[in-house]
N, C-alpha and C positions, 0 to 999 in steps of 0.2 A: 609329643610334638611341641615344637619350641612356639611363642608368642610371635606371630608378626608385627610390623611397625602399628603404631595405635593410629587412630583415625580419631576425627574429631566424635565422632560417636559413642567410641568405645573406649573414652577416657574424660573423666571430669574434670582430670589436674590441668591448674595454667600450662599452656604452653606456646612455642610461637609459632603463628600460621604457617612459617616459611619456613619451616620446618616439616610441620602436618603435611603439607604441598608435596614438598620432594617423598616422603615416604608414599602417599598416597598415588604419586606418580610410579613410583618403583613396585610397587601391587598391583598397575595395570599392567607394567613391562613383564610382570608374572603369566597374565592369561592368556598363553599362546596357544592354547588348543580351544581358546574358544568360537564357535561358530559365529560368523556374523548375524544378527538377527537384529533388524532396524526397528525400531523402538518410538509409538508412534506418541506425542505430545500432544494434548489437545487447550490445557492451559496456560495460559502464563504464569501462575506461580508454580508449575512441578519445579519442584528440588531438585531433580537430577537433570535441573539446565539453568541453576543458580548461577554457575559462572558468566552465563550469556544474558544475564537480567538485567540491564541499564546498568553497567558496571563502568565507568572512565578506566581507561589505561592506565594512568595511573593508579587508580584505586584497584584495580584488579591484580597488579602488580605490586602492590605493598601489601595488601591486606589476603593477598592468594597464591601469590607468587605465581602467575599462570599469564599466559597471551593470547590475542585471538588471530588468527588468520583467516580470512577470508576472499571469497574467488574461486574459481576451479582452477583458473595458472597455477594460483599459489599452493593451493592444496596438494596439487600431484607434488608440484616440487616437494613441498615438506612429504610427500609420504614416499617418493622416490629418488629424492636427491639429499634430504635433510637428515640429519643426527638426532632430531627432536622427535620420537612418538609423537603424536594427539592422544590426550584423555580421552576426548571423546568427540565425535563430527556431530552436527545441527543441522540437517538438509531440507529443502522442501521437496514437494511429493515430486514435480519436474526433476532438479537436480538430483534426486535420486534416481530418475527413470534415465537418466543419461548419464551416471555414474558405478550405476551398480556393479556391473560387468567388472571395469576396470578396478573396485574397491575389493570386487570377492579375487580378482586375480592377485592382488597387492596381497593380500592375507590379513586387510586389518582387523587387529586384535581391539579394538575399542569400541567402546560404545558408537551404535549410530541412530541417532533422533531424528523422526523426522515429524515435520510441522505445516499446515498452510501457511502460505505465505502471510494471510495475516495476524496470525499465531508471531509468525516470525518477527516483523515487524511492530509487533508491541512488547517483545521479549526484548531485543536488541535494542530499539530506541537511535537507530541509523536505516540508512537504504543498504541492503544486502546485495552483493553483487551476484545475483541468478542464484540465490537463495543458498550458499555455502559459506559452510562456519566452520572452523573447527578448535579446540581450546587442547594449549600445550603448557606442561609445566615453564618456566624458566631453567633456563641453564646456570650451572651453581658460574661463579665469575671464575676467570681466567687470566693468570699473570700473564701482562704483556711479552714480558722477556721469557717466559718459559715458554710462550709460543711462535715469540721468535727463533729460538733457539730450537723448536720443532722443527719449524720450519726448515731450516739452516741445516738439519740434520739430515733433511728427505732430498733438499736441490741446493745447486751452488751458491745460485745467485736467485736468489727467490725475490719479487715486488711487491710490497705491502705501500697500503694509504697509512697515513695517520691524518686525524681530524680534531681541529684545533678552535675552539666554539663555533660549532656550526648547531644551531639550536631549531631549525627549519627540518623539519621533518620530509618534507620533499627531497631537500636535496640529500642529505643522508642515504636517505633510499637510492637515489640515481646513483650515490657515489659506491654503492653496494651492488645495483645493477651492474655499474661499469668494473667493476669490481671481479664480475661473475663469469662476464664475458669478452674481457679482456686478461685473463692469466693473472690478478691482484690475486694474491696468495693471503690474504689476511688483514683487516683492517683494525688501527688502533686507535680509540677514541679517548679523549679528555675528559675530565670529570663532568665540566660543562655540557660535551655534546649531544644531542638529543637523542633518544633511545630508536635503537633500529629496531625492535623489534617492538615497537608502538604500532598498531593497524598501517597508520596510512602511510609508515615510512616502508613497511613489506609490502602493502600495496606497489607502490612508486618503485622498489625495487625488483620489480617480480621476481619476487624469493628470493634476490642474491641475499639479502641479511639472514634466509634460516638457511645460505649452504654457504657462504664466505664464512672462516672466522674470524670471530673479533674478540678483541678484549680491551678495559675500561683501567686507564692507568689511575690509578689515585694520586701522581703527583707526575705533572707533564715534564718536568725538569729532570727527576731521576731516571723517566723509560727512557727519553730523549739519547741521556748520556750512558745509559745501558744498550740502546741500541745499539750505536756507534760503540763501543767496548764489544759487543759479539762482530761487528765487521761491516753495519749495515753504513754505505753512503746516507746523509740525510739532505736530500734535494728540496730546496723551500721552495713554493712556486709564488714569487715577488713579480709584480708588474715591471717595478725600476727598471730604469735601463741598465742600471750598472750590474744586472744580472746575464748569465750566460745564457744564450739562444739555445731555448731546448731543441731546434734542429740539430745543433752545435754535438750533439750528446750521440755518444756510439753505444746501444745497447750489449752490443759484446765485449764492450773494452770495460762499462761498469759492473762491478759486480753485487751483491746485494744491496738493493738497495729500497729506501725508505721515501715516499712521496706527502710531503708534507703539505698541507692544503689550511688556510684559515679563512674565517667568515668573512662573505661577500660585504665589502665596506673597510671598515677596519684592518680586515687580513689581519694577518699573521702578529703575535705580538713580539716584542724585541726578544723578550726571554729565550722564546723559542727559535726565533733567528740565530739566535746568536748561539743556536747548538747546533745551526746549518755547514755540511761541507762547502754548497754549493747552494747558490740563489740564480734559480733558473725563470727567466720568463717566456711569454710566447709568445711568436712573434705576432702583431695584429695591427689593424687600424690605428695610429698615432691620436685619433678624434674618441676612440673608448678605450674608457677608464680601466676596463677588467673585462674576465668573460664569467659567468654563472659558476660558481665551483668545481658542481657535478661536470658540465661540459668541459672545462679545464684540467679534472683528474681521468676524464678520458680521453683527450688529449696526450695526457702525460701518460699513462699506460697503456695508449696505443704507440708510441715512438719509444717507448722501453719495453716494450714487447721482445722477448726474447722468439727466433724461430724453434 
């Protein structure tokens, strides 16, 4: 029998965690016959809830490669609308008495912990929302254009966001929410912009960030004029007047198209302007300045809503 991937355990040599992660992810995606059997924590330091130990998002994300979602919205989402397994769920003895049923119907194959609640809350190191965790590898990254180009290959005229320093993890989230439930087929983000799959921006989005995709361009100028090379309109949303009335815009007469959006203040920069087909605004009160991002990019993919 051949070697599986090493684990941090069962291997001394340097190596890098973000690596360990994805294999260690791909050995739980292995145990499908295993029975669910919840697994009860009674301290704070058990090891097999390291990931959930006072970790920042960020730190769990560079040094684990892993995320946390939490909620029960969110959880169902990730376990029946998402791409992402969980390693493993973190419940308390309630959330488990109101989730059980529908966990052993889902089939999850992962670990499930559970803890008092004040177990939980000195593990975490935040408020837990009704006591539901649950820890997912990361997704390896994703070329912009080759999921544009996915796209492009499933529907005619498909509608993606692209975000352009939005570093507010609220809005991100709503812009993935709207995203979710408004037909946005994909969302593209900037190097700058804030990770959606940070806790509070999947909170803020209930779940559109673990079931919209997205992908993280490393240089906004090349996807920009890669988009437009595969066929996509790129629509800026600019307050100016000298922009076109997105009433003005027939959803059936464009065809793919790209909803450009930049940070509340600032907006958009020239750069990226100036790879715009069309600078479109809304129409609004002459006395304010803008609207909130998030509620501007569902504006704009609810009036490009294809039926």
């Amino acid at each position: 029998m051949g070697k599986g991937p090493s684990l941090p355990w069962m291997d001394r040599r340097p190596t890098d965690p973000r690596a360990v992660g994805r294999a260690h992810c791909r050995m739980r995606r292995l145990c499908l016959d295993r029975a669910m059997q919840p697994l009860r924590i009674e301290h704070f330091d058990d090891p097999r809830i390291a990931d959930y130990q006072n970790l920042k998002d960020a730190q769990l994300a560079s040094r684990r490669d892993r995320f946390i979602v939490e909620g029960r919205g969110n959880l169902l989402v990730l376990l029946e609308r998402s791409p992402w397994p969980p390693e493993s769920l973190l419940l308390s003895e309630r959330a488990w008495g109101s989730l059980s049923d529908r966990l052993e119907a889902l089939s999850i194959d992962c670990p499930v912990y559970l803890a008092e609640r004040s177990v939980l809350d000195e593990i975490v190191g935040f408020p837990i929302h009704r006591g539901v965790l649950a820890c997912c590898c990361r997704p390896e990254p994703v070329d912009p254009l080759g999921l544009a180009a996915t796209l492009l290959a499933k529907e005619v005229a498909p509608r993606i966001v692209i975000l352009e320093g939005l570093t507010n993890h609220d809005n991100v989230g709503g812009v993935f929410r709207n995203a979710m439930g408004l037909s946005g087929r994909a969302v593209m983000l900037c190097p700058r912009t804030a990770d959606p799959l940070y806790r509070k921006a999947i909170r803020t989005s209930m779940g559109g960030s673990l079931v919209v995709p997205f992908a993280r361009a490393l240089d906004m100028d090349s996807m920009l004029a890669g988009l437009s090379a595969l066929g996509f309109s790129i629509l800026a949303l600019d307050p100016a007047e000298s922009g076109v009335d997105l009433a003005e815009l027939s959803p059936e007469v464009i065809g793919p198209a790209a909803i450009l959006l930049g940070t509340e203040g600032e907006g958009l920069t020239q750069n990226a302007l100036a790879h715009a087909d069309r600078r479109v605004r809304i129409d609004m009160d002459p006395q304010v300045d803008s609207l909130n991002v998030s509620v501007a990019s569902a504006i704009a993919l609810h009036r490009l809503r294809l039926p």
